[in-house]
C-alpha positions as CSV (number, residue, x, y, z in Angstrom):
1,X,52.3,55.1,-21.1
2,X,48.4,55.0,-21.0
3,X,47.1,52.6,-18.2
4,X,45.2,50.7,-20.7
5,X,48.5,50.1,-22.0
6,X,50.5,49.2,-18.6
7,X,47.1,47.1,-18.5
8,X,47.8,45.1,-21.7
9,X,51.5,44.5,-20.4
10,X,50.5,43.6,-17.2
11,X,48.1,41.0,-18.5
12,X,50.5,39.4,-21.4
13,X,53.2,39.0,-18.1
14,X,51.0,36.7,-16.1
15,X,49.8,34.6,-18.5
16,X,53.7,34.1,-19.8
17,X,54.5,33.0,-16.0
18,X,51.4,30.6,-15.9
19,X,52.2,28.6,-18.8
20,X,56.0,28.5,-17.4
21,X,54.2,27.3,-14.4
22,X,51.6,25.1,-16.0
23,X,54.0,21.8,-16.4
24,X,55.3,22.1,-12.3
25,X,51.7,22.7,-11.0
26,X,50.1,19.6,-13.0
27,X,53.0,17.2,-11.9
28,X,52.1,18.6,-8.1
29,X,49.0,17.9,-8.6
30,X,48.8,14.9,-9.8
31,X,51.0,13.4,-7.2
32,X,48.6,15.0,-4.2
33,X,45.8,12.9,-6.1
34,X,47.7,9.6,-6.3
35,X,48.5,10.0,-2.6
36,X,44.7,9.7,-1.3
37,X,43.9,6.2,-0.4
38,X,41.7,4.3,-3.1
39,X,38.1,3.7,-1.9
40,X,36.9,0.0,-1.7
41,X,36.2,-1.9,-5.2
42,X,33.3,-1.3,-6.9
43,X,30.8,-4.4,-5.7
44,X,30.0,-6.3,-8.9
45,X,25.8,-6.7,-9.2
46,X,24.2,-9.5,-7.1
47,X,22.1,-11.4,-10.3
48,X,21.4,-14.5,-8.5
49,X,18.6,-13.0,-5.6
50,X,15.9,-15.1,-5.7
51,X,12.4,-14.8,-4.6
52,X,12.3,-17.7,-2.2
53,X,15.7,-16.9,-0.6
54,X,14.2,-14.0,1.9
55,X,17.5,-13.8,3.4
56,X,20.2,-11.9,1.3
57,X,23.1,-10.8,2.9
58,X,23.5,-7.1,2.6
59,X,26.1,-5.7,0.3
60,X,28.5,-2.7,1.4
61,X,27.5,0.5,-0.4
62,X,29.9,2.5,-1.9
63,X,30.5,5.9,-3.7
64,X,31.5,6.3,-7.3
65,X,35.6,6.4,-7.4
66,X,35.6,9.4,-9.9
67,X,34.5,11.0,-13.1
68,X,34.0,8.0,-15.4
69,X,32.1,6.3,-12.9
70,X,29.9,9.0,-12.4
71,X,29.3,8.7,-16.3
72,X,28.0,5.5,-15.9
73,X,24.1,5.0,-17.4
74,X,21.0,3.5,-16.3
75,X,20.3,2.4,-19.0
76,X,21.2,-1.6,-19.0
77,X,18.7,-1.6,-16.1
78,X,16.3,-0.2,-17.9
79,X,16.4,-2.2,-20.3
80,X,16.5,-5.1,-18.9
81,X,13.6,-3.9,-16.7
82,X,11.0,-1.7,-18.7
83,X,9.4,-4.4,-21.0
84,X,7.8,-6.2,-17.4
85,X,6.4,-2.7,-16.5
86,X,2.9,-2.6,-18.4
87,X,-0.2,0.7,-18.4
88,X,-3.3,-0.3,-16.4
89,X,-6.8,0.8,-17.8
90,X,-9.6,0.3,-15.3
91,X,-13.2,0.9,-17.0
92,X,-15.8,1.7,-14.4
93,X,-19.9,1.9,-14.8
94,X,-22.1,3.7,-12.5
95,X,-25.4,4.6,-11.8
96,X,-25.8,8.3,-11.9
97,X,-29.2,9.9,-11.4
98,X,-30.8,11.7,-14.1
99,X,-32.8,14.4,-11.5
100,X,-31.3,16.0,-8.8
101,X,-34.5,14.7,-6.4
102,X,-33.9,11.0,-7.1
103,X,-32.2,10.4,-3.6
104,X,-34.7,12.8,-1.5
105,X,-37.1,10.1,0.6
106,X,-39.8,12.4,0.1
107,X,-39.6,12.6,-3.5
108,X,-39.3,8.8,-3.6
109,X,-42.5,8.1,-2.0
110,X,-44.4,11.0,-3.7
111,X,-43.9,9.3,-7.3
112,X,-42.5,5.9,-6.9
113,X,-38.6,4.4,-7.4
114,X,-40.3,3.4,-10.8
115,X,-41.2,6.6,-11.7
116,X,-38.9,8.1,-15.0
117,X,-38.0,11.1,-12.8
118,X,-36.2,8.8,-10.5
119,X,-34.7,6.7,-12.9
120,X,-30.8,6.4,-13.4
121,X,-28.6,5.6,-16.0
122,X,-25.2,4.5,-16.5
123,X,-22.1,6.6,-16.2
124,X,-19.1,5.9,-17.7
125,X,-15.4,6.5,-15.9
126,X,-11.6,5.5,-16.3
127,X,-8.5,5.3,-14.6
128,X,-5.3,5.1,-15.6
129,X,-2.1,3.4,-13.5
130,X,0.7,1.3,-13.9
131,X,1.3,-2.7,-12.9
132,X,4.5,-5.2,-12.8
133,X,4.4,-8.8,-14.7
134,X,6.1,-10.6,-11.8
135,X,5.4,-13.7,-13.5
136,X,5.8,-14.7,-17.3
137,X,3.1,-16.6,-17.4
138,X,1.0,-13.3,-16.7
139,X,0.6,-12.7,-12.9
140,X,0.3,-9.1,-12.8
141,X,0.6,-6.8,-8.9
142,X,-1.1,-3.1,-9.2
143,X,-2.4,-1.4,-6.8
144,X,-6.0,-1.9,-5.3
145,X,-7.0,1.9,-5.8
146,X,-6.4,1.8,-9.6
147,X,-8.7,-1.2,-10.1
148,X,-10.9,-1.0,-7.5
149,X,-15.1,-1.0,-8.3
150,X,-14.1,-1.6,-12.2
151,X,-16.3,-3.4,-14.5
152,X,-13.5,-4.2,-17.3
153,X,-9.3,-4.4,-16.6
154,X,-7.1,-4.1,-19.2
155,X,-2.9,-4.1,-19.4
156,X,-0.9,-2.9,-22.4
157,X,2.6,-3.9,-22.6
158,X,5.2,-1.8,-23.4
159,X,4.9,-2.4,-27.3
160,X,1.6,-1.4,-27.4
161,X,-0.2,-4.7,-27.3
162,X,-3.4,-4.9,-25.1
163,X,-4.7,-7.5,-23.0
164,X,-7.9,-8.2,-20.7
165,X,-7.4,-9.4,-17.4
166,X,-8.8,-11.4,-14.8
167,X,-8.5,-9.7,-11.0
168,X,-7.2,-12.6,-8.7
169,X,-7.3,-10.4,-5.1
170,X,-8.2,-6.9,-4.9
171,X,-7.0,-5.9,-1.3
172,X,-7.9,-2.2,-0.1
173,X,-5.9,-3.1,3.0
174,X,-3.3,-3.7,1.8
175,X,-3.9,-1.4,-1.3
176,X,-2.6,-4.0,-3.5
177,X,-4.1,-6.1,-6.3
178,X,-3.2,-9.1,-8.3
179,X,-4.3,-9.5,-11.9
180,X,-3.6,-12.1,-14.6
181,X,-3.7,-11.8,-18.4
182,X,-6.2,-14.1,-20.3
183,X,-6.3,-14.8,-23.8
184,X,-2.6,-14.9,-23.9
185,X,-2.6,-17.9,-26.3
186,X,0.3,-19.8,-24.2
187,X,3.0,-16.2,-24.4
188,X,5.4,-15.6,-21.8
189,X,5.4,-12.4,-20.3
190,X,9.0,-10.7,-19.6
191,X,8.3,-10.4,-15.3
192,X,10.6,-8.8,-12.4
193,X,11.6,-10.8,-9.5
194,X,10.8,-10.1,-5.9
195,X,14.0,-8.7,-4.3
196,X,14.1,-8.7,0.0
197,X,13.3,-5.1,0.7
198,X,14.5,-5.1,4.2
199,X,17.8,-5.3,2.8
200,X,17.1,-1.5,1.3
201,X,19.2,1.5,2.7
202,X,18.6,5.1,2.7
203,X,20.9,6.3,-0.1
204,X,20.8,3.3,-2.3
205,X,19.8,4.1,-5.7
206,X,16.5,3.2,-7.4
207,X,14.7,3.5,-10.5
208,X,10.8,4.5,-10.8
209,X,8.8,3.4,-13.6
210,X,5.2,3.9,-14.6
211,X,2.4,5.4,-17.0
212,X,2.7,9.4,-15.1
213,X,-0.4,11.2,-16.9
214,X,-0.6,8.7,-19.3
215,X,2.0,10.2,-21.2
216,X,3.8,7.0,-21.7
217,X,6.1,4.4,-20.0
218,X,8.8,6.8,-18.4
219,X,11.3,6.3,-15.9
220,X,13.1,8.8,-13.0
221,X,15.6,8.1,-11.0
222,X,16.6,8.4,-7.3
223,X,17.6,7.3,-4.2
224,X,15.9,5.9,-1.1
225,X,15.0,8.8,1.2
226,X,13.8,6.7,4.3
227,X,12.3,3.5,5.5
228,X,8.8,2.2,7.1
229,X,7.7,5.7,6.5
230,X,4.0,5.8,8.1
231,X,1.1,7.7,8.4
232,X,0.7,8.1,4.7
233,X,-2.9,6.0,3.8
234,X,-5.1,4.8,6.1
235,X,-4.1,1.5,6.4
236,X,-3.1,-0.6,9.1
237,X,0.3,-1.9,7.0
238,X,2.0,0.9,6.6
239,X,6.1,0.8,6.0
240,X,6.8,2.4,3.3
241,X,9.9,3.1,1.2
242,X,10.6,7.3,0.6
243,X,12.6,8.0,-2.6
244,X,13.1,11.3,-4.6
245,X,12.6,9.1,-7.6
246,X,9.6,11.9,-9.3
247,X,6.3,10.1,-9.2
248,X,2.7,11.3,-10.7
249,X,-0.8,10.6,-11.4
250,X,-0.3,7.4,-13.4
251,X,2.2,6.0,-11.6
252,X,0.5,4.1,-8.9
253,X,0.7,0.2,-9.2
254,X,4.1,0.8,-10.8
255,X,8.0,-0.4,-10.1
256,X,10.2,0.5,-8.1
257,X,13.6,-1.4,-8.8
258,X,17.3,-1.5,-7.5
259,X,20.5,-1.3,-9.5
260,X,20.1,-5.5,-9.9
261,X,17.4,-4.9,-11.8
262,X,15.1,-6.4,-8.7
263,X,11.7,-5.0,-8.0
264,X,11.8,-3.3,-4.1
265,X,8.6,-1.7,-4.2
266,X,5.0,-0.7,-6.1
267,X,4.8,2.8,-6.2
268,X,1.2,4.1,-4.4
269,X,1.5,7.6,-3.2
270,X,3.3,11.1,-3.5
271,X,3.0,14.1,-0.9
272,X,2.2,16.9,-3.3
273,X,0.0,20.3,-2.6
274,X,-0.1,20.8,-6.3
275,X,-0.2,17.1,-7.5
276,X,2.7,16.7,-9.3
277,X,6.1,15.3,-8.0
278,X,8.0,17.3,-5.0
279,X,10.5,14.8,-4.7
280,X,8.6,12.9,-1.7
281,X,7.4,9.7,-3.2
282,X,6.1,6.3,-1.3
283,X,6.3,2.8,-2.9
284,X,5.0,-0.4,-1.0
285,X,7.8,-2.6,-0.2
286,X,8.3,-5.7,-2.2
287,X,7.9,-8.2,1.1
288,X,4.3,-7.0,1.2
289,X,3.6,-7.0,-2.1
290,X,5.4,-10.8,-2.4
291,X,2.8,-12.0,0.3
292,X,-0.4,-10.5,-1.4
293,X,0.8,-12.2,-4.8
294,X,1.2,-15.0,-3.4
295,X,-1.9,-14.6,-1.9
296,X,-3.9,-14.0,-5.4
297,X,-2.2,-16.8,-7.3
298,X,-2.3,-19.3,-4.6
299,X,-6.6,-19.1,-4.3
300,X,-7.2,-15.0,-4.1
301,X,-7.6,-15.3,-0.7
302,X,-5.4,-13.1,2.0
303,X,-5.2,-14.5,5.1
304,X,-2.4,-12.5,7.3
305,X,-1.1,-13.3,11.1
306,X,-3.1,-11.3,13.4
307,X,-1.9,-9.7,16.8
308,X,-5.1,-9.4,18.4
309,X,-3.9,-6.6,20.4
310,X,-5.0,-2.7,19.8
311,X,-2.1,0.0,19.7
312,X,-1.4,3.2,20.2
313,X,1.7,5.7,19.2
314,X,4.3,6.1,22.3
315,X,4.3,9.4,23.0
316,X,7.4,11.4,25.0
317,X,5.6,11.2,28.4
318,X,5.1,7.2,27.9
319,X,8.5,6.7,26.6
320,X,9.9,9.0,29.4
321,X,7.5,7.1,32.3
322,X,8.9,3.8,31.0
323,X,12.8,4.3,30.4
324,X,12.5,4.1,26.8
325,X,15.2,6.2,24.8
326,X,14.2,7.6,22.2
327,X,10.6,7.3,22.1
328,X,9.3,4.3,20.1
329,X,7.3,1.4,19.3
330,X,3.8,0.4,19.9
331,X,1.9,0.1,23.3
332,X,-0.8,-1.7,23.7
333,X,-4.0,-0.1,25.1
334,X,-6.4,-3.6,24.9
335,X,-5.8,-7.3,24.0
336,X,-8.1,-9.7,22.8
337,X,-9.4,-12.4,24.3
338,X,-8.2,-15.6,23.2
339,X,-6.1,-13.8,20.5
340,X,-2.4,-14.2,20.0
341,X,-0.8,-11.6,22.1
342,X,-2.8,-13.0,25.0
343,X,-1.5,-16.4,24.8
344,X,2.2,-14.6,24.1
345,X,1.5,-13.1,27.9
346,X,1.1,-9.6,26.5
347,X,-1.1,-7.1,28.5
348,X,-2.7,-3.8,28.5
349,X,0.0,-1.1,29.2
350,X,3.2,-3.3,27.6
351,X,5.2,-1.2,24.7
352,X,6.5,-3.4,21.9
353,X,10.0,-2.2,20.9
354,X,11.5,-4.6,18.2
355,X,9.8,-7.8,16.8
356,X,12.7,-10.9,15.8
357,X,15.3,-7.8,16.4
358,X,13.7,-5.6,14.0
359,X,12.9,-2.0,16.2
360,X,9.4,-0.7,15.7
361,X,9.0,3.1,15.5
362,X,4.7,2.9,14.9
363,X,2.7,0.8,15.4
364,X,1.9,0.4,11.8
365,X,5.0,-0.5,11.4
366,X,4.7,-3.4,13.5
367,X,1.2,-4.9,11.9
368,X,3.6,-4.7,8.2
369,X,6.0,-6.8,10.2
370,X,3.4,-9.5,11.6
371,X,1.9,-9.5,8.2
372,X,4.8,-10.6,5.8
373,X,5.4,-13.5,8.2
374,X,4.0,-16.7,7.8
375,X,1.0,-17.9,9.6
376,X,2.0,-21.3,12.0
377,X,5.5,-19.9,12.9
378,X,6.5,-18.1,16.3
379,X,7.8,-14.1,16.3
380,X,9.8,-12.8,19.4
381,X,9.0,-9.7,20.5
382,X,10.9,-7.5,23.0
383,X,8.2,-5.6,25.0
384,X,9.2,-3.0,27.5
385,X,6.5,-3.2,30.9
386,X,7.2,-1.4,34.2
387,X,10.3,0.0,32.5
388,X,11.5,-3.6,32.5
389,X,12.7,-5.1,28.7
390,X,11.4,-8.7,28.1
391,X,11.2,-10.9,25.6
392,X,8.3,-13.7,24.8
393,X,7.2,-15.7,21.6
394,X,4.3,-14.4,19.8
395,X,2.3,-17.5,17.6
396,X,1.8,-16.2,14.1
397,X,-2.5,-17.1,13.7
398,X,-4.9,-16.1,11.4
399,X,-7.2,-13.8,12.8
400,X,-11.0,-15.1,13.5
401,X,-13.0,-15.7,10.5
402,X,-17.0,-15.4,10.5
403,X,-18.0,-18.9,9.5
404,X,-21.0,-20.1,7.1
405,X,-24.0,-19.7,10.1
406,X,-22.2,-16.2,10.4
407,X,-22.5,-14.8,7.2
408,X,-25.6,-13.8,5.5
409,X,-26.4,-12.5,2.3
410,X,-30.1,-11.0,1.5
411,X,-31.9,-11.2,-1.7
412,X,-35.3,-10.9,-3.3
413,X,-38.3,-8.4,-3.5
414,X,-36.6,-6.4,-0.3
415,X,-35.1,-2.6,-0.3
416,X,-32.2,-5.0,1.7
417,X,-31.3,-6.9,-1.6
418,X,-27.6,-6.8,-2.3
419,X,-26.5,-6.6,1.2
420,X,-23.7,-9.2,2.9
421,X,-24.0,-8.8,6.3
422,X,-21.8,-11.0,9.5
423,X,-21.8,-11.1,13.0
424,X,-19.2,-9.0,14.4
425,X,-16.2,-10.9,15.4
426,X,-12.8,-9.0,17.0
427,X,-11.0,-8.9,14.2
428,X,-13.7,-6.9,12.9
429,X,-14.7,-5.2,15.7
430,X,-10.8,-3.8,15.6
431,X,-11.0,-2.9,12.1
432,X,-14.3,-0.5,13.0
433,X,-12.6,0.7,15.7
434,X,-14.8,-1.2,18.5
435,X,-14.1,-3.2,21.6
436,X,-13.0,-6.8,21.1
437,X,-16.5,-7.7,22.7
438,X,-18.6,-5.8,20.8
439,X,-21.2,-8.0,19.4
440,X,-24.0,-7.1,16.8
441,X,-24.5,-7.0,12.9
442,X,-22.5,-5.4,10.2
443,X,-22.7,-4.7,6.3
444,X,-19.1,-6.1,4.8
445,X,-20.7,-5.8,1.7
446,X,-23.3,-3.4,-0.9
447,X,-23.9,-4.9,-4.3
448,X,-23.1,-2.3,-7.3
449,X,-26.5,-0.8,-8.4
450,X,-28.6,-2.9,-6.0
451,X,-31.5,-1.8,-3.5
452,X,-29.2,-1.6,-1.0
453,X,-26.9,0.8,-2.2
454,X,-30.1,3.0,-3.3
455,X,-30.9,3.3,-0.1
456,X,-27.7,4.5,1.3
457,X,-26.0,1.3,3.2
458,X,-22.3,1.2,3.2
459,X,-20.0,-1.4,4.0
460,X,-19.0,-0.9,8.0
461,X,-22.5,0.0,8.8
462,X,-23.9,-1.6,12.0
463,X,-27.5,-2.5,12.2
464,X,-29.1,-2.2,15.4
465,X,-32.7,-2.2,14.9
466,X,-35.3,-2.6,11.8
467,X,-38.8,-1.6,12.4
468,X,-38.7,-1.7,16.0
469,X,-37.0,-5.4,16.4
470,X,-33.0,-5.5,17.8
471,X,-30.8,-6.6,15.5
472,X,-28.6,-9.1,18.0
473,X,-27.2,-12.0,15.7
474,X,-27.1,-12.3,11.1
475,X,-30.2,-15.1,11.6
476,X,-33.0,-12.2,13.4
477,X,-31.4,-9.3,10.7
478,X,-31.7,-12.0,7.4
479,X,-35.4,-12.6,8.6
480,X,-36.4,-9.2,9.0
481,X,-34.5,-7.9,6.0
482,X,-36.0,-10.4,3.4
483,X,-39.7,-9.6,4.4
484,X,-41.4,-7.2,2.2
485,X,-42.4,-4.1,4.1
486,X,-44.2,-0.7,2.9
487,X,-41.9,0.8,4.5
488,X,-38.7,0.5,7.2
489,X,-37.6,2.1,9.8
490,X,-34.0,1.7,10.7
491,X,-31.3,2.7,13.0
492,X,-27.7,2.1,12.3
493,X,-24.6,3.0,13.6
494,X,-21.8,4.7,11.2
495,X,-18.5,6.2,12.2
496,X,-19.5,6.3,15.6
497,X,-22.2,8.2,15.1
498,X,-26.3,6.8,15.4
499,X,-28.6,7.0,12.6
500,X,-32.1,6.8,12.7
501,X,-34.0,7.1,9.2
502,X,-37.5,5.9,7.4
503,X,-37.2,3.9,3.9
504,X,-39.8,3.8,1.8
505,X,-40.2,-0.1,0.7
């Protein structure tokens, strides 16, 4: 016999023994999976979280039991969620030279800012982005980066339909922005609700929806990677939400909802070398964004608690000097006079470690904490000084505003015109990255198009001098600055640096 043959034999043998065999192995089988314990029951969805109920008590998290479980499909969330998720357009119009000389000095005094070869002319530019109704009567949340410096706002829902809109609060702190739809003609407006975000776990499963590329309202899926991620924008509020969830150009000012169908985040940034989606996505979390909506409809003013204290990251020699295992929180490196952490007993040198038993890794971390508190209330924080752990109540106040005499706006026949200008105060002083007692004049504000801007001031410029005269308090620079002049001299200060420049008037 061939051994193809014995092969063939060979071959026909075992699969007559495995079908013999099939009916003992199944019933084997079958009773080694009905002897594994059961996980827990499936928790039915929470539909009763409300916005003003900040307290939710966490529900266990579970895995799916098996195959038909793992079946299961997204899409009652979706649908139930999708219609509140609507495209942002953000129309912008600038002034764009027409000759490449038009911002040399020299050129400007040789023919004049009236001259046609220093003439500009408007310059048209969108964005594109995504937004949440979390309101039916129209209240809107995006973020402040797809709207910011635009001229004309507009939201289409997810039929198509188009809508202007009015912006309530435009935020860069924050990087959030509340808008609301006019001209609805009395509609209601299918809206998300606020869930409590501190309730979110890394694992839990979320949704992503937006506008990516403006391709159309599409939504990914995914879970939460990690919590109070920081170091992602330069912002002082940073405590993000990670998820895998795939986000992209277009996305920004978009939702990010749980299973319930609750909104737990606005999407605002990806870490991408290419600019698509890598899988590492960041959405503001909904406590923030709650506070700054509230914010916008209640006046569009935001007025957050203030710590009046200046941090620093804890490092491995700190935490090591001070007992702290492993090495977090905030330490504070100066405290403001008069300012809350002062009058909570806080000094130079203390570490904050946890603020109302929350633990603080950064110290961004800990201004997001502060600022989704309300202002007139108390905090405890646990502080760590000497390598001694105390604990002491921190009053939740507003931080020092610049009041009318303070303020000062400058307009007229002036190369100043369109400038806001206030005396610096230490909340602002912080913000620029100078002592609490630094005292002196800065630009908060450059009007669009004005002679200001033309002549290159920028908001967070500190004027020390004009034509030879100190610039000490917002009454000498609003003198100075509304005079006509042939020409000026200034000196300013900008990102630490002195600047020292001739304007032509």
């Amino acid at each position: 016999m061939s051994r193809r043959s014995l092969a063939g034999l060979l071959l026909i043998l075992v699969i007559a023994l495995g079908v013999g065999l099939y009916p003992q192995l199944r019933q084997r089988f079958t009773a080694a999976v009905q002897s594994i314990p059961p996980v827990a029951q499936i928790v039915q969805p929470n539909t009763n979280i409300q916005l003003a109920a900040s307290t939710i008590p966490v529900q266990p998290r579970e895995v799916p039991q098996g195959r038909p479980q793992t079946l299961l499909s997204f899409a009652p969330v979706v649908k139930q969620v999708a219609p509140a998720v609507v495209n942002v357009y953000a129309t912008t119009i600038t002034q764009q030279s027409t000759s490449p000389f038009a911002n040399d000095p020299f050129f400007g005094q040789l023919f004049g800012q009236n001259s046609p070869m220093m003439q500009s002319r408007p310059r048209e530019s969108q964005s594109l982005g995504s937004g949440v109704i979390i309101d039916p009567s129209g209240i809107i949340i995006t973020n402040s980066h797809v709207v910011n410096g635009a001229t004309d706002v507009r939201v289409a829902l997810q039929g198509g339909t188009e809508y202007p809109v009015d912006v309530l609060l435009n935020d860069s702190k924050t990087d959030l922005a509340v808008l609301r739809i006019k001209a609805s003609g009395g509609k209601t407006f299918p809206s998300l609700k606020f869930a409590n975000s501190d309730n979110l776990q890394v694992g839990d499963l979320v949704l992503a929806i937006g506008n990516p590329f403006g391709v159309g309202q599409t939504v990914t899926s995914g879970i939460v990677s990690a919590l109070a991620r920081t170091g992602i924008e330069s912002s002082n509020y940073e405590a993000f939400i990670q998820t895998d969830a795939a986000i992209n150009p277009g996305n920004s000012g978009g939702a990010l909802v749980d299973l319930n169908g609750q909104l737990v985040g606005i999407n605002t940034a990806i870490f991408s070398k290419s600019g698509g989606s890598v899988g590492i996505g960041f959405a503001i979390p909904a406590n923030m964004a709650r506070t700054v909506a509230n914010a916008g409809v209640n006046g569009g003013k935001l007025v957050l608690p203030w710590l009046g204290a200046r941090l620093q990251t804890v490092s491995s020699d700190i935490a090591n000097s001070l007992n702290i295992t492993p090495p977090h929180g905030a330490l504070i490196t100066e405290v403001a006079p008069g300012g809350p952490a002062q009058k909570a007993g806080l000094q130079s040198g203390d570490v904050i470690v946890s603020i109302d038993g929350t633990s603080i890794d950064e110290p961004q971390a800990l201004n997001y904490r502060i600022a989704t508190k309300p202002i007139g209330g108390t905090a405890e924080l646990t502080y760590v000084r000497s390598g001694q752990q105390t604990t002491t109540q921190l009053p939740l106040e507003a931080a020092p505003q610049s009041g009318a005499g303070q303020t000062a706006q400058i307009t007229g026949n002036t190369s100043f015109s369109g400038t806001t200008a206030t005396a610096l105060n230490p909340a602002v002083a912080q913000d620029l990255g100078l002592p609490f007692n630094a005292k002196g004049v800065v630009v908060t504000d450059v009007a669009t198009g004005s002679p200001a801007e033309q002549i290159g001031l920028k908001p967070g410029d500190i004027v020390l001098n004009l034509n030879g005269a100190n610039i000490a308090d917002v009454g000498t620079f609003k003198r100075i600055a509304s005079q006509g002049a042939n020409g000026w001299q200034v000196v300013i200060q900008r990102d630490g640096q002195v600047i020292r420049s001739f304007i032509g008037g």
